[in-house]
N, C-alpha and C positions, 0 to 999 in steps of 0.2 A: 534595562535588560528586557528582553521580550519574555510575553505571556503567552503560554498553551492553553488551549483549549481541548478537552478531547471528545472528537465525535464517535469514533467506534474505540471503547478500551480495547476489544480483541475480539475476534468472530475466526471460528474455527471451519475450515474443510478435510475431509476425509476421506480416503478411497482409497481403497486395495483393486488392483484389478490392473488393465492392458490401457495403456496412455500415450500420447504423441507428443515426449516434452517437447521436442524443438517448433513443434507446431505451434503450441501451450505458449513457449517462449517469445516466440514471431510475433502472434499475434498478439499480445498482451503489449506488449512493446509498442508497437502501429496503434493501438486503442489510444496507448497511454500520448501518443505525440499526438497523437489525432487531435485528444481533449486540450492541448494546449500546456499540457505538463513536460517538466523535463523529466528525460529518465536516467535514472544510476544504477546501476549494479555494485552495490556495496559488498557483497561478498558473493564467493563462490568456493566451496571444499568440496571434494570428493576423497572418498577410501575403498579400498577397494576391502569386503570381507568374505567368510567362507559361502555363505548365503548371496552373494552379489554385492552391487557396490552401494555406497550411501553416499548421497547431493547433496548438499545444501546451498540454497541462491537466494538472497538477502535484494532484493528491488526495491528502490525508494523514488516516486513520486512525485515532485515536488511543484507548486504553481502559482507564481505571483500573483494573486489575485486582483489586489489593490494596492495602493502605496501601503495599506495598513496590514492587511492581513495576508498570508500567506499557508496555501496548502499545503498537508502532507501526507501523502497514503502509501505504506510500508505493507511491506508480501514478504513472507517469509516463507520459502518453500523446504521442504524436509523429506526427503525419497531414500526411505530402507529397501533394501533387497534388491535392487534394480538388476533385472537382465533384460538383455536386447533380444526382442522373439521378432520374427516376421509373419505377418498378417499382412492378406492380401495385397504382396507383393509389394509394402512396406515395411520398413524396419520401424520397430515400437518398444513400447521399452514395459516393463513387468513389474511390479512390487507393490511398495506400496507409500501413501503420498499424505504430510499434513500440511496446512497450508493458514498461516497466522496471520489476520489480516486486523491493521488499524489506520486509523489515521485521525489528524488533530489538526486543527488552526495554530497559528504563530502569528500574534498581534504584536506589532511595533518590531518585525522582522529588523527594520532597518536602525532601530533605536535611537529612534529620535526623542522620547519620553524619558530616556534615560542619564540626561544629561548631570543632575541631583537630586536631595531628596524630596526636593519639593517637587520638582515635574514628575517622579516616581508616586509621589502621594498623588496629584491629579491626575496621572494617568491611572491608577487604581479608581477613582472617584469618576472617572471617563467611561472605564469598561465594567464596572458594574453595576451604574446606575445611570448613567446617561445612554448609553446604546446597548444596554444588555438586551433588548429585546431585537434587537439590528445583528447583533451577533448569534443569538440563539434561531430569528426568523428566518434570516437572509443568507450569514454567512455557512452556519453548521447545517443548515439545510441543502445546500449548495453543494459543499461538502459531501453531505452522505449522500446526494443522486448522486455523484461523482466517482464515491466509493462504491454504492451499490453497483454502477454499473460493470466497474472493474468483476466487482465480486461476482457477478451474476455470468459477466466472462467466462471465465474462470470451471465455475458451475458448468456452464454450458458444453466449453471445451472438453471435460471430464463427461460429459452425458450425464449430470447429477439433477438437471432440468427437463 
């Protein structure tokens, strides 16, 4: 069975105010193939309530790194009240937005360690003492430029930078 690692448990973004999801959405996408990750959209709900409507858009990340390790960076987008205003001869949308951001390693994606209990005991004995510092230097490092970058996207697109 494969091993998590997690580099961001949760990092939150906030913002009330005037936004360009589809914009937000474009490019986050194009970021995300850029880096070499595949992208999902794991979920998508809308409702519509008396205040405007509420989103929700669940994006997942994912990127073979190695034969061993494999990335994963989850967005979880959350938009109450949304109305569509237009500003400067765009349509934008209003309310307001949280935005749940993590991601973790997945060693031994492919499960090759996993064949019994002995190879499950050396693999245990592999990744925290024989390259625990390969995993904490190399790979989660890796990882969170990878996440930061996303994240900082994100920021940027909202004007929070």
């Amino acid at each position: 069975m494969s091993k998590e690692s997690k580099v961001i448990k949760r990092r939150e973004i906030k913002q009330r105010g005037i936004f360009d999801i589809e914009s937000l959405y474009k490019e986050l996408q194009s970021k995300i193939k850029e880096m070499s990750y595949h992208f999902t959209e794991k979920e998508q709900t809308a409702k519509t309530t008396s205040k405007g409507k509420d989103h929700t858009i669940i994006f997942l990340a994912e990127r073979k790194f190695d034969d061993f390790v494999k990335f994963h960076i989850k967005m979880e987008f959350w938009f109450e009240n949304l109305n569509k205003i237009k500003s400067d001869n765009k349509i934008l949308d209003k309310g307001e937005l949280k935005v749940i951001f993590s991601s973790w390693l997945e060693m031994d994606y492919k499960n090759k360690w996993n064949q019994n209990a002995v190879s499950s005991f050396i693999f245990d004995i592999y990744t925290k003492y024989i390259i625990k510092e390969k995993i904490e230097d190399y790979y989660e490092d890796k990882l969170l430029e990878d996440s930061n970058m996303l994240y900082n996207l994100i920021k940027e697109k909202l004007n929070l930078i």
